[in-house]
N, C-alpha and C positions, 0 to 999 in steps of 0.2 A: 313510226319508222320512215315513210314515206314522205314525210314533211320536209322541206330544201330547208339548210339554214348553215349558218358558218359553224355553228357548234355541236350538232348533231352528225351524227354518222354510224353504221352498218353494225359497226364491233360496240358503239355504246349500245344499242339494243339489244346488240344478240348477248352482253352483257347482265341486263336488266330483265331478257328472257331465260334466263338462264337462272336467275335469281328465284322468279317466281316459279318457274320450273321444279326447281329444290324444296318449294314449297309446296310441289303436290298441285298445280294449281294448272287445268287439263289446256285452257289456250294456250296459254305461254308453250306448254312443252308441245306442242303442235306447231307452232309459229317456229319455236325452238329447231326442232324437227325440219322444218319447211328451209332453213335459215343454212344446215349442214348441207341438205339436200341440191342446194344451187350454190352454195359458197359462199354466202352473204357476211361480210364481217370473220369468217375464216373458209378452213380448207374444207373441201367436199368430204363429207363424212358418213356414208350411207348406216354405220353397224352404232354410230349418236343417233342418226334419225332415226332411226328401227326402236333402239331400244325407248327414246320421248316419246315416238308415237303409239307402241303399246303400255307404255306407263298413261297414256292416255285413255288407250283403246278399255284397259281394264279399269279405268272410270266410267265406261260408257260414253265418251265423249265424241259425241258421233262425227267431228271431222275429222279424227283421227282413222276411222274405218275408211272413210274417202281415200285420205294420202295413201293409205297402206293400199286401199287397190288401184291405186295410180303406180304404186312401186310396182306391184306385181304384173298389173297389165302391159307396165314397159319394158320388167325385166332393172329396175335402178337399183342395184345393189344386193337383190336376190335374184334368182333363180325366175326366170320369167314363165307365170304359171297363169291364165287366161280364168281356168277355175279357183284356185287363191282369188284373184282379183273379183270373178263374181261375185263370190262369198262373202269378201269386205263392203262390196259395192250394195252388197243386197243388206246387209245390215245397218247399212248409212242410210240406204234407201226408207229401211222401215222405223229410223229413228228422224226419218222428214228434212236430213240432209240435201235438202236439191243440187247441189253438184255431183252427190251418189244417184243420187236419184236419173240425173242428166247422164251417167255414164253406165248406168244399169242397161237404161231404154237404148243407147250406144249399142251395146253390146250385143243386145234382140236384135236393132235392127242390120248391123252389119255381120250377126251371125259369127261371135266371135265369144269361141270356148262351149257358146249351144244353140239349138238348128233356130234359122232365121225366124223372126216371128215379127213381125211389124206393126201389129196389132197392139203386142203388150210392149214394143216399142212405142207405140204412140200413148200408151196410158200413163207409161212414167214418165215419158218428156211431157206429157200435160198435167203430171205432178207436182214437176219442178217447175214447166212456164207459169202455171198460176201463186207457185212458192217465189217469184218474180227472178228466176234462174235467166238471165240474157241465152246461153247455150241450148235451154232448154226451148226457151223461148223461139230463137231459130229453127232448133231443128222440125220442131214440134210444124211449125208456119211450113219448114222444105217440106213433110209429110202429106199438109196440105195442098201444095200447090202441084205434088207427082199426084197426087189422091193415092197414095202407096197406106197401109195400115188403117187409113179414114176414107172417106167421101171427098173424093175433090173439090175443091172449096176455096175458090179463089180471096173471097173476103174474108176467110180466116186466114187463108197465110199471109195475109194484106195485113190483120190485125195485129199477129204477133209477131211479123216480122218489124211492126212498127214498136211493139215493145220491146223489142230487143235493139234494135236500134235506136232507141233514145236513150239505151246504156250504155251504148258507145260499141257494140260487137257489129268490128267491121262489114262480115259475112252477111249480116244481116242490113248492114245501110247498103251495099250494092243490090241487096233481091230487094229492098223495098224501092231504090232508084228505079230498077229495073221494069218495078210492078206500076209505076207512076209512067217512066217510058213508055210501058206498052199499053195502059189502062186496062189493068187486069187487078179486080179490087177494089178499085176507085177510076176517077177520071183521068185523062193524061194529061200527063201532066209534067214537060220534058225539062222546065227553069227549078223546080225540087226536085226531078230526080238526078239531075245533074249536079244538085249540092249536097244530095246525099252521098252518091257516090265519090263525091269531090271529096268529102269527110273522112272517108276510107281510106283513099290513096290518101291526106296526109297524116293517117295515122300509118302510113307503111303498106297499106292493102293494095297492092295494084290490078289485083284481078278484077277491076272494073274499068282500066284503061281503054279499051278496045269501044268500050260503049259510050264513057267522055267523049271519046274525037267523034263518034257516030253523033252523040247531042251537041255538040257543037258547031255542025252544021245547020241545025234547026233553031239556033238561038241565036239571037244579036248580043252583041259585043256589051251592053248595060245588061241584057239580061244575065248574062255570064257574070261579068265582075259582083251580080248581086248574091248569085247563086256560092260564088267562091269567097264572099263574106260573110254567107250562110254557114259554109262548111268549116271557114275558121273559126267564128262563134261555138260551131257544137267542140269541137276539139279542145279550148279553151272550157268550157264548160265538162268538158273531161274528165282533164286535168286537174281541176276544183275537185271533181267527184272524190277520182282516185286517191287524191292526198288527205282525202278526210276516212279513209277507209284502207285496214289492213287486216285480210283474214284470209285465211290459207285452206 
């Protein structure tokens, strides 16, 4: 679906998802689901995506438990219900889902739908960073670096935030720039972390703006243009990723 070409487009897929769908067949009617849900190739259609994604859910097909408590933790088309959402989240979570997984530990740690707990926040985001989850990957690294739920630990949030950003999650190339700026983790190191967060802002992220102009005082003008050949590299490198990969 993601692939650019002159003869592919949105409605042939959500065609072809719709096909296999009819066959029972638990991606497609997730993807299917995913597709009504943003509007992709038709109109937003929340009471299609409900009904694919529990034709799915009663497969056991555990992304389906995800999406459904993404609907419910937003409130998209149902009734916004924090415990619904749990509920789906926790059984994505125990069928090795890491985006359930990643939005389980969420909900521990920001204390949402049941009382704060940071602890079993950090055990399911380090379910999903090791499931190679980027979200989880981050947040799991933010935990380390407040020491909030773990042991504060500079070279572990050093670590996963570097695994999370080598998948391209912005949030995570600016704390790894950050952790290079400040030598916290590693050494500092102000010509990488200037093209990590360069990478960010052009995937859209600008919340690292402020600390660009800050390293840009500290570097010459070749080390600059290296670091911002750096960061179009990974972006291009991305983009490769993304179009080889569609899963919802």
């Amino acid at each position: 679906m993601l692939v650019v070409g002159p003869d592919l487009n949105e409605k042939e897929a959500l065609t072809w998802f719709e096909q296999a769908a009819q066959h029972g067949y638990p991606p497609a009617e997730v993807n299917l689901a995913v597709m009504y849900i943003n509007g992709w190739g038709t109109r937003v259609n929340y009471a299609a995506a409900l009904h694919w994604l529990h034709a799915a859910a009663d497969q056991h097909f555990a992304r389906a438990y995800y999406n459904l408590g993404i609907l419910y933790l937003y409130g998209k088309g149902v009734r916004q219900d924090h415990n619904e959402a749990f509920l789906w989240f926790q059984k994505g979570a125990a069928a090795d889902d890491s985006s359930a997984q990643t939005n389980l530990g969420y909900m521990y740690d920001q204390g949402v739908g049941r009382p704060k707990d940071l602890e079993t926040a950090a055990e399911w985001y380090r379910k999903a960073a090791e499931a190679g989850n980027p979200l989880g990957q981050n947040n799991l690294a933010d935990l380390y670096l407040h020491g909030e739920g773990v042991k504060q630990d500079d070279s572990a949030a050093f670590f996963w935030f570097q695994k999370a950003a080598q998948q391209g999650h912005t949030g995570a190339r600016i704390k790894l720039g950050y952790m290079y700026a400040e030598g916290r983790g590693t050494a500092t190191d102000p010509k990488t972390a200037y093209g990590w967060i360069k990478a960010a802002q052009l995937a859209g992220d600008l919340r690292g703006n402020e600390m660009l102009h800050r390293l840009e005082q500290t570097l010459t003008a070749a080390q600059i243009a290296e670091a911002r050949e750096r960061a179009t590299k990974l972006q291009h490198a991305d983009a490769d990723l993304s179009a080889k990969n569609f899963t919802q």
